[in-house]
C-alpha positions in Angstrom: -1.6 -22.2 -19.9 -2.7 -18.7 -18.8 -3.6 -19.8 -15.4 -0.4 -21.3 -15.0 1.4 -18.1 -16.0 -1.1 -16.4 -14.0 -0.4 -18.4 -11.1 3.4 -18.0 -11.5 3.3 -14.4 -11.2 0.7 -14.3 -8.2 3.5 -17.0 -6.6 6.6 -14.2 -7.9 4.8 -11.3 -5.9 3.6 -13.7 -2.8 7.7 -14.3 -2.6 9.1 -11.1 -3.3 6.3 -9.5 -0.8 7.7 -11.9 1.5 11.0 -11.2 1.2 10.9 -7.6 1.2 9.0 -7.7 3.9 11.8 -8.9 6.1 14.1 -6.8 4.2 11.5 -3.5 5.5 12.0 -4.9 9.2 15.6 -4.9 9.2 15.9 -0.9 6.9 12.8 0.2 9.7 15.4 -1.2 12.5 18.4 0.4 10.6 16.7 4.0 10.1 15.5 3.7 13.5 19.3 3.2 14.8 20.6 6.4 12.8 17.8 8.7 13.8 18.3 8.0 17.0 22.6 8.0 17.0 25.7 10.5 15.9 24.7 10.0 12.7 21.2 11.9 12.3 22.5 15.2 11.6 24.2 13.4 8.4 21.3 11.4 7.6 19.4 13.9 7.6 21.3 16.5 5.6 21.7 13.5 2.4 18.2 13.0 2.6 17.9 17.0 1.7 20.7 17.1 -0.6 19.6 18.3 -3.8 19.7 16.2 -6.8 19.0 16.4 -10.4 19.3 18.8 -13.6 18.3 21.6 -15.5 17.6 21.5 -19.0 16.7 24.9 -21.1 14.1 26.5 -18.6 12.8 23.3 -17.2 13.9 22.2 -13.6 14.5 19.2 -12.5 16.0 19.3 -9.2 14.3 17.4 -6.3 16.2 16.7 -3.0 16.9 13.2 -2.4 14.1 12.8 -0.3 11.7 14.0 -2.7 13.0 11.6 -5.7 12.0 8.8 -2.9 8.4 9.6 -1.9 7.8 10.8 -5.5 9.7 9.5 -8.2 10.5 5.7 -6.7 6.8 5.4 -5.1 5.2 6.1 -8.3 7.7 2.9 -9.8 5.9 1.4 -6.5 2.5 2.2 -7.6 2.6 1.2 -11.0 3.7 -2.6 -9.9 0.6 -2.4 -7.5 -1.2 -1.1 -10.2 -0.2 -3.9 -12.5 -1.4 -6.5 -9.5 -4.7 -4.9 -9.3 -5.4 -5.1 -12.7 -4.2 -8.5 -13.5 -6.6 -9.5 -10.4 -9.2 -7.8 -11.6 -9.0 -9.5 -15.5 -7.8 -12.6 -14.3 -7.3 -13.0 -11.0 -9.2 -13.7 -7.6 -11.5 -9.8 -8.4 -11.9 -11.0 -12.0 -15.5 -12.1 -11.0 -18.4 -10.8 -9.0 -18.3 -14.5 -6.7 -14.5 -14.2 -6.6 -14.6 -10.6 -5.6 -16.9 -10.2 -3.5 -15.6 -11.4 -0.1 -12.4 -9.7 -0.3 -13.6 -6.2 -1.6 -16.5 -6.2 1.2 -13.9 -6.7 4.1 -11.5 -4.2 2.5 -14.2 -1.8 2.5 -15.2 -2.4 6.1 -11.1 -2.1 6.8 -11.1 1.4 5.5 -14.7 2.8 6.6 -14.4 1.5 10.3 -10.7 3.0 10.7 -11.2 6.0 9.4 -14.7 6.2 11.1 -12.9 5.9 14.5 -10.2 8.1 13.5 -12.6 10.7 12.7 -14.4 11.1 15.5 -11.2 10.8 18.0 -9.9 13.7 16.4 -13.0 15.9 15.0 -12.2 19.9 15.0 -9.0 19.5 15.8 -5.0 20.4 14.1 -4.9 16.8 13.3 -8.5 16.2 12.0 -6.8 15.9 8.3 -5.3 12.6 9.3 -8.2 10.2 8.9 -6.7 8.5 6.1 -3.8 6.7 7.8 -5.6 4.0 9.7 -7.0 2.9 6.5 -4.1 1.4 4.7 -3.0 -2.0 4.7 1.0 -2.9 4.5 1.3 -5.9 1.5 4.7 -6.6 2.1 4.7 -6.7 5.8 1.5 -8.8 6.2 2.5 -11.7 3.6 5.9 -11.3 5.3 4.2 -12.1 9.0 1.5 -14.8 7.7 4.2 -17.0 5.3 5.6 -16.9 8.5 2.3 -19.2 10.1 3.2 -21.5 7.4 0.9 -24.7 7.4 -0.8 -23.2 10.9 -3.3 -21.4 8.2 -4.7 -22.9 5.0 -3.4 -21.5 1.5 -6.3 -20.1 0.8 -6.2 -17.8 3.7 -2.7 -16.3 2.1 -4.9 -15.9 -1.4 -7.7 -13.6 0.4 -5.3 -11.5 2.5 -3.2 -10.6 -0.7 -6.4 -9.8 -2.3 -8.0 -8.0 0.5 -4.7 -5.8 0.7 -4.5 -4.9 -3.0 -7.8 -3.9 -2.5 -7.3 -1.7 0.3 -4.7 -0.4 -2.0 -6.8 1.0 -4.7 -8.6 2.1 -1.7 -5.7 4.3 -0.7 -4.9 5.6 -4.0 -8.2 7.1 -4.7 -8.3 8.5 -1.3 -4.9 10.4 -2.2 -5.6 11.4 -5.3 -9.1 12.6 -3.9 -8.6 14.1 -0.6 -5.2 15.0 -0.9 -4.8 17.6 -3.3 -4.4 20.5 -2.4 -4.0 22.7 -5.7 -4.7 21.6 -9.6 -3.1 22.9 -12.3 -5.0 22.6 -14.9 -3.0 23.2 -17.6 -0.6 20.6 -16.5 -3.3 18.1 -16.1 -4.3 18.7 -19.6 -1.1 17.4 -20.9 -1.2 14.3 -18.4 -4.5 13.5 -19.7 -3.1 13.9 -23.4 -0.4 11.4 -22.9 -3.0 9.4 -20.9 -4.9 9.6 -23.9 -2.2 7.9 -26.5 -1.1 5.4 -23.6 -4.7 4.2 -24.2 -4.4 4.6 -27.9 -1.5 2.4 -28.2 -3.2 -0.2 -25.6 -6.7 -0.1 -27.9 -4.4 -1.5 -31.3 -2.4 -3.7 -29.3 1.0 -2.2 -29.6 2.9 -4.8 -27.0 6.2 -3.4 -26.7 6.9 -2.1 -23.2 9.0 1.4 -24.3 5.7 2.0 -26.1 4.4 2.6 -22.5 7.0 3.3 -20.0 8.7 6.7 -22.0 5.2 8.2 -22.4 4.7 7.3 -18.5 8.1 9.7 -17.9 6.5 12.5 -19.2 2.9 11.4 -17.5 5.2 11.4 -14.0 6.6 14.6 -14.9 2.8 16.4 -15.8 0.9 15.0 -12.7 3.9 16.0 -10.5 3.4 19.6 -11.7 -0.3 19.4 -11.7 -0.5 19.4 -8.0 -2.2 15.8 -7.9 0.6 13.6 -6.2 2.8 12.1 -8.5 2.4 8.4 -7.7 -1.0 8.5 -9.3 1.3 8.4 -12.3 2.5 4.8 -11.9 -1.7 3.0 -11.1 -2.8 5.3 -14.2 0.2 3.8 -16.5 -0.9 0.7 -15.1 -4.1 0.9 -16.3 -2.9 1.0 -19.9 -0.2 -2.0 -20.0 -2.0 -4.9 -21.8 -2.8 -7.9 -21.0 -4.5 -11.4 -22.4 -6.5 -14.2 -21.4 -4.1 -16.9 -23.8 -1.0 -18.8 -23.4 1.3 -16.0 -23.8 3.4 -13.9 -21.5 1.5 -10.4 -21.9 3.4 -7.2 -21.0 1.8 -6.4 -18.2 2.8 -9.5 -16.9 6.4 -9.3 -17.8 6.4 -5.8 -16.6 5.2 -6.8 -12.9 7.9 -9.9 -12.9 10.4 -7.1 -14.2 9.2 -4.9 -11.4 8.5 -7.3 -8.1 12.4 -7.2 -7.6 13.5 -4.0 -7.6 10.8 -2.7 -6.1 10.6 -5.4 -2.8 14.3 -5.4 -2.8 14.8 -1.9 -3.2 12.4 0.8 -3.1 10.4 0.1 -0.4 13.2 -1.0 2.1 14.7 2.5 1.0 11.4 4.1 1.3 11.4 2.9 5.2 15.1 3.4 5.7 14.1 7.4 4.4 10.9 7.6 6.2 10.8 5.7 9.6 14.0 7.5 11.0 12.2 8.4 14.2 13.9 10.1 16.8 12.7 9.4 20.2 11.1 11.7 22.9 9.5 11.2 25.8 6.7 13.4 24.3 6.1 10.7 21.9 4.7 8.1 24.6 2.1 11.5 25.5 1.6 11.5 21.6 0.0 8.2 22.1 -2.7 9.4 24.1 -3.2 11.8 22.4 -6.0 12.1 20.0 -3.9 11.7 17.1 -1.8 8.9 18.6 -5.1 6.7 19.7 -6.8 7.6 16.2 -3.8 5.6 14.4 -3.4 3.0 16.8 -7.2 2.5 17.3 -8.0 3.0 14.3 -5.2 0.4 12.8 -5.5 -2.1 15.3 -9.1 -2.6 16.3 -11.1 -0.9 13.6 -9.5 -3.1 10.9 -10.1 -6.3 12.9 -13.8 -4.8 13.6 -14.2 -3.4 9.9 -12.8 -6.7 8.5 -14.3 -9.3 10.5 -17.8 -7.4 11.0 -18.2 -7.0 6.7 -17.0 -10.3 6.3 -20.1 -11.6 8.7 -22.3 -9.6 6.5 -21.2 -10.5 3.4 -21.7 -13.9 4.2 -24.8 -13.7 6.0 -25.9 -11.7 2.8 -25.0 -14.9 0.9 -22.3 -11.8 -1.3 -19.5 -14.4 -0.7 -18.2 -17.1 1.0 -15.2 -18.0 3.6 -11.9 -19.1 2.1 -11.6 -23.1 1.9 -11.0 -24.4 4.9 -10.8 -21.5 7.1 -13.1 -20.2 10.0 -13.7 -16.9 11.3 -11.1 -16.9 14.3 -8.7 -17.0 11.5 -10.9 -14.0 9.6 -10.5 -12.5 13.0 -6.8 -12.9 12.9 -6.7 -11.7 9.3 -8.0 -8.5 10.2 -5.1 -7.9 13.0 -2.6 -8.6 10.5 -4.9 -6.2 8.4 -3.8 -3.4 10.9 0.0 -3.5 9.4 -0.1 -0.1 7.9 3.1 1.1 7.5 4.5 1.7 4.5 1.0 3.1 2.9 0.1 4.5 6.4 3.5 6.6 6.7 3.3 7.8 3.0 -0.5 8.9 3.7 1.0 10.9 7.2 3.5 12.8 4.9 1.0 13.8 3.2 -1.8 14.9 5.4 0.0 17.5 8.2 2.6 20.4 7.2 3.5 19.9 11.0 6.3 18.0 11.5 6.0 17.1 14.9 2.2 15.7 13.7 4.2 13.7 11.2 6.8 12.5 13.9 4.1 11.6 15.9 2.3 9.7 13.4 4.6 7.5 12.3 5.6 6.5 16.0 2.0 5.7 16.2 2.0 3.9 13.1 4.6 2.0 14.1 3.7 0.9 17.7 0.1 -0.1 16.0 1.7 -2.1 12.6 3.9 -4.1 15.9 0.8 -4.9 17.6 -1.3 -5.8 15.3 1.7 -8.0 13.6 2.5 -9.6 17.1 -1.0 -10.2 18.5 -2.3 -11.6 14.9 0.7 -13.8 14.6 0.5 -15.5 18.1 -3.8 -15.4 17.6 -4.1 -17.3 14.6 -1.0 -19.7 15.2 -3.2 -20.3 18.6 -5.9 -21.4 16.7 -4.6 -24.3 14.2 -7.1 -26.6 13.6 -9.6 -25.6 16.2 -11.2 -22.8 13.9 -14.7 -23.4 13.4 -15.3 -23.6 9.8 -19.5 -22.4 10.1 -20.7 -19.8 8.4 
């Protein structure tokens, strides 16, 4: 019975991921209309409008588009928190022969990015950036491969979900470890006190949710301060939901089926709609070429189909893992393209790595010619390839 619930909730976040994803194509194509029409100037004046309250000497005003990229992501985070830990105690990483295969080519999807990031922009403005290749887009790349439907086996699905989540905790350690710019201790001291009763209450078993989430406010509202950026809140929370092994719903679980919705529905299609309003300029199509411009797409497009694919070899050739059922490696080749849809993760990382704004502007046009690409060419590659994959190791 817990696989089946298991199952059930790994099928609830395939869907939504799906789902949303389209919904992100159609806010990306919407933002992209009003930064690029009469109706910027407005757009962009609501997105500074500030919002929120005061309460005794405590602030808590943020402008709109700081509630977004700080207060909604970390909502975001904890439900891809919640899928990494459910994978991890139960799911396809909750054993070394399970895990294996999909951690190694994450790994090689984050090293060989950033690697060729790196070294296209070493000692210069942009340098800062060589975390942006590295992520992988969930939504968007289940979106684009339920769209193959039978043209690649199931099982392919299973290890590109996997591989992204992983790629995930790959990006969340990398923000919380190379972009930070200024701790405040004693505001991290208080995190890590209610961190410290979150785990409390998870050690004797205390299953109500409110038990969880009202602490998590107040760990938010700590980490926000601390300088560490305040999505770390939501993995860390995460961390501390329980969850079982039986035939009952845990409330990590009923959290994550609480939160696929809202968060696919919601707050990532109004993350994009914030984020990817990109106005054009001829200067952008120079941006390409430029160091920073062929880092991102580089990086995005062929170092995750050469980090991917190439770990993947060795981890089979290593005997570490083994293929997916019924799947060869032209489609772990065209895995790896689909890898290359950063987007949302790749955006959020640009916002945070240059105070420039034309370096963010740039960026994200990058990102978004790579995520097209690497959508486009992996969709028509491994529909190309249906039933004519060799399966050999």
């Amino acid at each position: 019975m817990a696989k089946i619930i298991n199952l059930q909730a790994f099928k609830d976040f395939l869907r939504s991921g799906q789902i949303g994803g389209i919904l992100l194509m159609v806010c990306v194509a919407i933002s992209l209309f009003i930064a690029n029409s009469s109706y910027k100037n407005g757009f962009s004046a609501l997105l500074s409008t500030d919002l929120g309250f005061t309460f005794g000497s405590g602030s808590y005003v943020f402008t709109v588009s700081a509630w977004i990229n700080d207060a909604l992501m970390a909502v975001f985070f904890l439900l891809v928190g919640l899928e990494i830990k459910r994978e991890l105690v139960e799911g396809e990483l909750s054993s070394i022969k399970k895990a294996s295969l999909p951690v190694v080519a994450a790994l090689g999807g984050m090293l060989v990015p950033a690697f060729i990031y790196f070294i296209l922009n070493k000692d210069t403005a942009t340098a800062s950036g060589w975390g942006i290749p590295m992520a992988t887009d969930i939504a968007f790349a289940l979106a684009i491969i339920s769209m193959l439907g039978k043209s690649v086996p199931a099982s392919l699905k299973i290890f590109l979900a996997a591989l992204a989540i992983v790629d995930d905790l790959g990006a969340i350690l990398v923000i919380a470890i190379f972009y930070t710019n200024e701790v405040h201790f004693h505001y991290l001291l208080m995190a890590g006190g209610v961190l410290a009763l979150l785990l409390v209450f998870n050690f004797f078993k205390i299953k109500p949710l409110y038990f969880y989430l009202i602490p998590g406010v107040f760990l938010w509202y700590f980490i926000h301060h601390s300088g560490i950026h305040a999505t770390i809140a939501g993995v860390l929370l995460a961390l501390t939901i329980p969850t079982n092994s039986d035939n009952t719903e845990s409330p990590l679980e009923k959290l994550e089926h609480l939160l696929n919705g809202p968060v696919n529905y919601f707050i990532m299609p109004i993350f994009a709609l914030a984020n990817t309003n990109i106005t054009f300029q001829k200067e952008m199509l120079d941006g390409l070429v430029s160091p920073l411009g062929l880092g991102i797409v580089a990086g995005l497009f062929a170092g995750k189909t050469i980090g991917v694919t190439l770990f993947s070899w060795l981890a089979v050739k290593l005997k570490l893992g083994t293929l997916p059922s019924q799947s060869g490696w032209k489609h772990i080749i065209g895995l790896g393209m689909l890898a290359g849809i950063g987007f949302t993760m790749s955006i959020f990382i640009s916002l945070l790595s240059f105070s420039d704004e034309m370096h963010v502007t740039e960026a994200k046009f990058a990102i978004l010619c790579a995520s097209v690409i690497a959508g486009l060419v992996g969709f028509v590659f491994l529909k190309s390839i249906k039933g004519k994959a060799s399966v050999k190791a």
